[in-house]
C-alpha positions, 0 to 999 in steps of 0.5 A: 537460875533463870531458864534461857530464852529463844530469839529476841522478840522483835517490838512491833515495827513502828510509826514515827519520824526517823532520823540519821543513818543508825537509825535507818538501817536498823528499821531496814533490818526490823523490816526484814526481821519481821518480814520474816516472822509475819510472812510477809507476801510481797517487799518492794526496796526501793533506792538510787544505788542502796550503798547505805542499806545493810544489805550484806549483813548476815542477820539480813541475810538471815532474815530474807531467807528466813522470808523466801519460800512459795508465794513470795515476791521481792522487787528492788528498784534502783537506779543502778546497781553498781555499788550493789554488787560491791558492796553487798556480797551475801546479798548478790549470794541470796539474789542469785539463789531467790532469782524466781522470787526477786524482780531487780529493775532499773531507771539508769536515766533518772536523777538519783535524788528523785528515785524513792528511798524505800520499803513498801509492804502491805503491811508497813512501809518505810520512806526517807525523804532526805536520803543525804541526812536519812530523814524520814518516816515509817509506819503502816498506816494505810494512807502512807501505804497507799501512797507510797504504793503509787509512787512506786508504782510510777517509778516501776512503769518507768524501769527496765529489767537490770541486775541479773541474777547470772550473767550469761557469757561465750 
């Protein structure tokens, strides 16, 4: 009889090309799991409108409240987030719970291909270049972090406060 084992281990996150969907959406759900595990201080999600992410799955869910506590920071970056909201129940749920660690901006005006489709920590980062066929690459060297940082970085000086935690009525 073999004794039971805890959670699964997560592998450490990779350093490769990506491609398609399936395989996109599990590096996303990695990136949080570990997150999670690693304590990861700051995430930066970056995407036109993340109706492709998994955002509302529950071991995503799991996964960032397992990484909320003191001294964290969570910014999204996106377009609009219309297709947020719709799509992605516990996620707008945890939002509204995390509001005083998440910083949610927008760039309504921009072309949709031209906002970055990733995740940045400082740790490991995850980009697709090809948001259509969900080609692109990931890993945590310190160049690609780099870069990505300032591509970011651009996008977020351009950005307006957007996706409000409540919204305030009469």
């Amino acid at each position: 009889m073999t004794e039971p084992t805890g959670p699964r281990e997560l592998p450490d996150l990779p350093s490769k090309r990506f491609e398609g969907r399936n395989e996109f959406r599990q590096l996303v759900r990695d990136a949080l799991a570990t997150a999670a595990r690693d304590g990861w201080r700051e995430i930066i999600l970056s995407d036109a409108s993340f109706e492709d992410w998994p955002l509302g799955e529950r071991a995503v869910a799991d996964s960032l409240q397992a990484w909320a506590n003191g001294g964290r920071k969570l910014t999204l970056l996106a377009r609009r987030y219309d297709e947020v909201v719709r799509l992605h129940a516990r996620f707008v749920r945890w939002r509204t719970t995390w509001s005083h660690i998440v910083t949610a901006v927008g760039c309504p005006s921009a072309d949709a291909q031209e906002i970055p489709s990733a995740i940045w920590s400082p740790a490991w980062v995850l980009e697709r270049r090809d948001p259509v066929h969900c080609n692109g690459y990931c890993g945590s060297e310190p160049e690609r972090r780099v870069l990505l940082r300032e591509s970011l970085n651009e996008w977020l000086l351009k950005a307006t406060p957007a996706f409000p935690a409540t919204t305030l009525g009469l």
